[in-house]
Backbone bond lengths (Angstrom), bond angles and torsions (degrees), N, CA, C in turn:
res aa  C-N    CA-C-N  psi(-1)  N-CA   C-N-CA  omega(-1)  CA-C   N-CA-C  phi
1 X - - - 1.450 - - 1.523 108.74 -
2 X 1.340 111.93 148.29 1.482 119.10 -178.07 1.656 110.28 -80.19
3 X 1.767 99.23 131.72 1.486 94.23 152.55 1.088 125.45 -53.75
4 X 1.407 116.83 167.70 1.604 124.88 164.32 1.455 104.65 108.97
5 X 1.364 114.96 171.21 1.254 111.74 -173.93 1.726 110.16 -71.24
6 X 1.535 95.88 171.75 1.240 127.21 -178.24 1.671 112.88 -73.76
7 X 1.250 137.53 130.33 1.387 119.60 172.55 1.630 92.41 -121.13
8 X 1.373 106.17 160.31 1.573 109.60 -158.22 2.201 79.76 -135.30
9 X 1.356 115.56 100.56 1.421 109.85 171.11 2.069 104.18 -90.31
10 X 1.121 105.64 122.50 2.079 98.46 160.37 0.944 101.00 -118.48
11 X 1.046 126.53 133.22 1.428 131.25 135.10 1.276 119.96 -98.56
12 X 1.524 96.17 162.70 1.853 114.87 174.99 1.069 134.29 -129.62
13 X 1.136 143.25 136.23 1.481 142.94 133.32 1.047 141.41 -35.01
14 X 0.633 151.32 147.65 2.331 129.19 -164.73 1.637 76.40 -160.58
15 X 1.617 103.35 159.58 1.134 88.61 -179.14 1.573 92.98 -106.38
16 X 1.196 129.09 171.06 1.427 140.45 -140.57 1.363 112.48 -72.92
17 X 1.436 85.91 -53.17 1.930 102.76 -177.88 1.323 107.09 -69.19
18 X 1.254 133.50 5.38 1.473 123.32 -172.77 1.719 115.73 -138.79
19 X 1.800 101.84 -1.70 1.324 122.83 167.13 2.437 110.56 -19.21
20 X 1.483 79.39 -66.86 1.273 98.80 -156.20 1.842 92.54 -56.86
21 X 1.372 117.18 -34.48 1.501 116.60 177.96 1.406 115.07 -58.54
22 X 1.050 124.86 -48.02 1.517 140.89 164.11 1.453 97.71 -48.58
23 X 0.954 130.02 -91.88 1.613 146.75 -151.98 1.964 83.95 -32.64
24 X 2.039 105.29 -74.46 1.091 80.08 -179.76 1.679 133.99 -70.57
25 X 1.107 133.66 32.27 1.538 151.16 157.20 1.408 112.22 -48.46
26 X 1.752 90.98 -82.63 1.460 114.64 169.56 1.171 138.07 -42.33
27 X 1.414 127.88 -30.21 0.990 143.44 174.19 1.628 118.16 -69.09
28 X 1.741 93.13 -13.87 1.739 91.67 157.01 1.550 97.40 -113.52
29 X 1.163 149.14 -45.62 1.323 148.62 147.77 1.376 115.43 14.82
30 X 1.162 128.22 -99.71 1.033 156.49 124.06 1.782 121.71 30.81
31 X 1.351 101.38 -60.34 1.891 99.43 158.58 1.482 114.34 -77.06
32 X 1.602 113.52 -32.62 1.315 115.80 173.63 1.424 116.74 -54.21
33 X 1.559 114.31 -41.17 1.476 114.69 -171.09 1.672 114.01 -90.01
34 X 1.119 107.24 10.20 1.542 132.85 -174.81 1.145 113.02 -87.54
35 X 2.114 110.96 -41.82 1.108 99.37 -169.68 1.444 104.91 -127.51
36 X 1.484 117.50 22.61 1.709 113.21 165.13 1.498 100.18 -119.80
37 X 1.888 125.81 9.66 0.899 131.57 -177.97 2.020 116.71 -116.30
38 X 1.155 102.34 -156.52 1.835 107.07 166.68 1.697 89.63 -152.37
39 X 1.124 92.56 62.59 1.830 113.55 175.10 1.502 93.18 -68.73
40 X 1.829 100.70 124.81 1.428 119.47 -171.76 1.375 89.62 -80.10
41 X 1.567 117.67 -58.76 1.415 122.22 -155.08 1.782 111.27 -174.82
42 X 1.140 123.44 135.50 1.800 109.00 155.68 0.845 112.64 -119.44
43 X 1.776 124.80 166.31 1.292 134.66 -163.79 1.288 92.04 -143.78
44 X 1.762 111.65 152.42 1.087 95.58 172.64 2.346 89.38 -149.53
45 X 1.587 114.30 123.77 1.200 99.64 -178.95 1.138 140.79 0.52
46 X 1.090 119.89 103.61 1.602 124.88 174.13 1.790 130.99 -66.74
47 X 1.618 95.46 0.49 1.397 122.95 -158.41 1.388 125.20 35.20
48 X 1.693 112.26 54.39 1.500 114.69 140.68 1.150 109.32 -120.46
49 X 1.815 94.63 168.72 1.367 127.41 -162.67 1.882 101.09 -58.18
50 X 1.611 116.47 103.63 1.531 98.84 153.66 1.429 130.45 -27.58
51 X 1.355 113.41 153.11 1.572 107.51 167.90 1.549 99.42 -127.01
52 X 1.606 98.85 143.00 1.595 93.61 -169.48 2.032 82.33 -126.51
53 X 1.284 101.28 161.15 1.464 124.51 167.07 1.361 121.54 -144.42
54 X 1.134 107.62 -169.69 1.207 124.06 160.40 1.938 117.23 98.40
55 X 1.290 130.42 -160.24 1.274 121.07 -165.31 1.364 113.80 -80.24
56 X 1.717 123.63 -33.83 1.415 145.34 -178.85 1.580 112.39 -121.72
57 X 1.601 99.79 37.75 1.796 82.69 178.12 1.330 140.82 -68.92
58 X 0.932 130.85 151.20 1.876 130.67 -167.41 1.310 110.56 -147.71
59 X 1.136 130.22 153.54 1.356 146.17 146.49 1.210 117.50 -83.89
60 X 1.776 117.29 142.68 1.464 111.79 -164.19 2.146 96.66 -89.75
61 X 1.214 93.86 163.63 1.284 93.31 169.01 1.511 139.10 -44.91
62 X 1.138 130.61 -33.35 1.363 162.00 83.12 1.081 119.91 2.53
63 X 1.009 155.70 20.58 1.459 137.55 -166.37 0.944 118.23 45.18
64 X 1.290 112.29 -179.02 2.017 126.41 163.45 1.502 102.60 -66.37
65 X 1.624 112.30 159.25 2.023 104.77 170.01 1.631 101.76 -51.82
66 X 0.965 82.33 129.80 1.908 80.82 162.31 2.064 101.69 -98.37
67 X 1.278 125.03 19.87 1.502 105.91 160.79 1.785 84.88 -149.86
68 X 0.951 106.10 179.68 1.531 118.95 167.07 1.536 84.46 179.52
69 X 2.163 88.23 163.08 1.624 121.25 -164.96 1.375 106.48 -159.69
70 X 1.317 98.77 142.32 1.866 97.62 -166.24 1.317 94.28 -136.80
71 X 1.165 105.17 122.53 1.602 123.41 -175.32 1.815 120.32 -102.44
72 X 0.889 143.85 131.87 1.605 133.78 -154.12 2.114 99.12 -116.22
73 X 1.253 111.73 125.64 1.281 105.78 -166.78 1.892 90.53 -133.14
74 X 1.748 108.44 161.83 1.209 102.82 -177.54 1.564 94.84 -89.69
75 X 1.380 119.13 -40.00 1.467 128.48 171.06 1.447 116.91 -150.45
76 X 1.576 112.81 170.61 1.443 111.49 162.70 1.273 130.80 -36.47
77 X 1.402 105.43 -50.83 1.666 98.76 175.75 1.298 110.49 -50.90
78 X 1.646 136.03 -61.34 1.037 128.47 -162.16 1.179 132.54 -70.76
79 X 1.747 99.23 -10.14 1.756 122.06 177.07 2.219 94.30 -73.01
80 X 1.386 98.00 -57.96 1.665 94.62 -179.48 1.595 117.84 -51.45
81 X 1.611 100.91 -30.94 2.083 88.78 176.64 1.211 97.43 -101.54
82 X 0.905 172.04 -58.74 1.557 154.23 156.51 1.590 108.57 -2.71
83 X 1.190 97.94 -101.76 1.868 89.23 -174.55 1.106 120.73 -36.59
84 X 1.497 124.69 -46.15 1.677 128.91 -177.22 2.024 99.43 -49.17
85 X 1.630 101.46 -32.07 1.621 102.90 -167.41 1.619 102.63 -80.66
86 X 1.513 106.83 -17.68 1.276 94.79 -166.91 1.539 111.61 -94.28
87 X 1.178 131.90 -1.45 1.335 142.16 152.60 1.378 125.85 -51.64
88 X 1.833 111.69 -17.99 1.330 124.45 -172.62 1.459 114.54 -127.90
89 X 1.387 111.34 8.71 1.655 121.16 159.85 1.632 120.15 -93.22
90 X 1.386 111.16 106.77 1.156 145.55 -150.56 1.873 85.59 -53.97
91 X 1.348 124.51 -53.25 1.192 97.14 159.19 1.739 161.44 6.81
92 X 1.504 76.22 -89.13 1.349 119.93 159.34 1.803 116.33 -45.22
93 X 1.514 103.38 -58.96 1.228 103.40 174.88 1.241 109.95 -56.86
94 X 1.704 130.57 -86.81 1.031 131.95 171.70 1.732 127.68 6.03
95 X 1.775 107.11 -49.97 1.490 121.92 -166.01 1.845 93.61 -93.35
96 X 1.350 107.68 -17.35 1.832 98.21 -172.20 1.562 104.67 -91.94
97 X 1.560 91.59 -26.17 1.871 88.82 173.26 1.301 138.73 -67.72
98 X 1.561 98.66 4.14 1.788 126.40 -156.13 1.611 103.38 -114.99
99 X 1.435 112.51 -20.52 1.874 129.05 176.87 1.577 96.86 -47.32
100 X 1.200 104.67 112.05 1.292 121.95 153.16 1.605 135.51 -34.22
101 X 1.496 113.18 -20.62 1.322 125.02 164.92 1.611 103.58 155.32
102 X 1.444 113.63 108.83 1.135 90.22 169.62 1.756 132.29 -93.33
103 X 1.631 112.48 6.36 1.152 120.69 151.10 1.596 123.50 -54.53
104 X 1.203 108.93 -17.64 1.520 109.02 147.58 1.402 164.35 12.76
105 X 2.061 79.95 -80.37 1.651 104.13 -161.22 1.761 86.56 -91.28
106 X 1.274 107.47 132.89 1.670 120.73 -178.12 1.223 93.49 -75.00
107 X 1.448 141.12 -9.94 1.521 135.09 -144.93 1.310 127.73 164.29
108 X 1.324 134.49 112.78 1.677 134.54 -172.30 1.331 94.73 -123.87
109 X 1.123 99.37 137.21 1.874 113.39 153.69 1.840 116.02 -141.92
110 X 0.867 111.98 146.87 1.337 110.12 -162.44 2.077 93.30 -135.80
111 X 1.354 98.98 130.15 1.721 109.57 -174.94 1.176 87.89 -118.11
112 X 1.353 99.70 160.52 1.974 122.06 164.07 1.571 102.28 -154.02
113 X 1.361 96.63 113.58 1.633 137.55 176.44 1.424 122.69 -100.59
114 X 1.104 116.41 134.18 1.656 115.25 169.58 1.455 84.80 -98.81
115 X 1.583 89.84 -174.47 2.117 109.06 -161.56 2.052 71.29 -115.79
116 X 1.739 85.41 133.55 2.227 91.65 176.83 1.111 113.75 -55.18
């Protein structure tokens, strides 16, 4: 396994009709996760068409994520007490109690990458 930090990629699914509810979510989200986090970056659909290639390309059932968020960690351990901590910063609560639905998201997947 590679030195260096941890990168934590999620993406999401939102479901379509409720995009714009989310989007404005995040927009308080977003400083919150900035500053009890080492928030790489979020994205959230720009509404164009993905481009897919390659030998077996597909589209997922779901679409492509329409948001993704990249989180910067020194390691696993510190990714497991971090988030576990960030569930209990009153913050945090406040901004998760405001989620537009999280029955929502058609789909989460969450990667962890080192940089090659």
């Amino acid at each position: 396994m590679s030195a260096g930090p941890l990168f934590e990629i999620r993406d999401y699914n939102y479901r379509p009709e409720r995009i714009d509810d989310y989007r404005a979510w995040a927009r308080g989200a977003v400083p919150v996760l900035a500053e009890l986090l080492d928030l790489v970056g979020f994205w959230i659909d720009a509404g164009i068409e993905a481009r897919v290639a390659g030998s077996d390309p597909m589209t997922p059932r779901h679409g492509h994520p329409k948001t993704t968020w990249v989180i910067r960690w020194q390691d696993m351990e510190e990714r497991e007490a971090r988030w576990e901590a960030l569930w209990e910063e009153p913050s945090w609560q406040d901004q998760w109690s405001r989620h537009p639905g999280f029955d929502d998201y058609l789909h989460m997947a969450v990667r962890f990458l080192h940089a090659a």
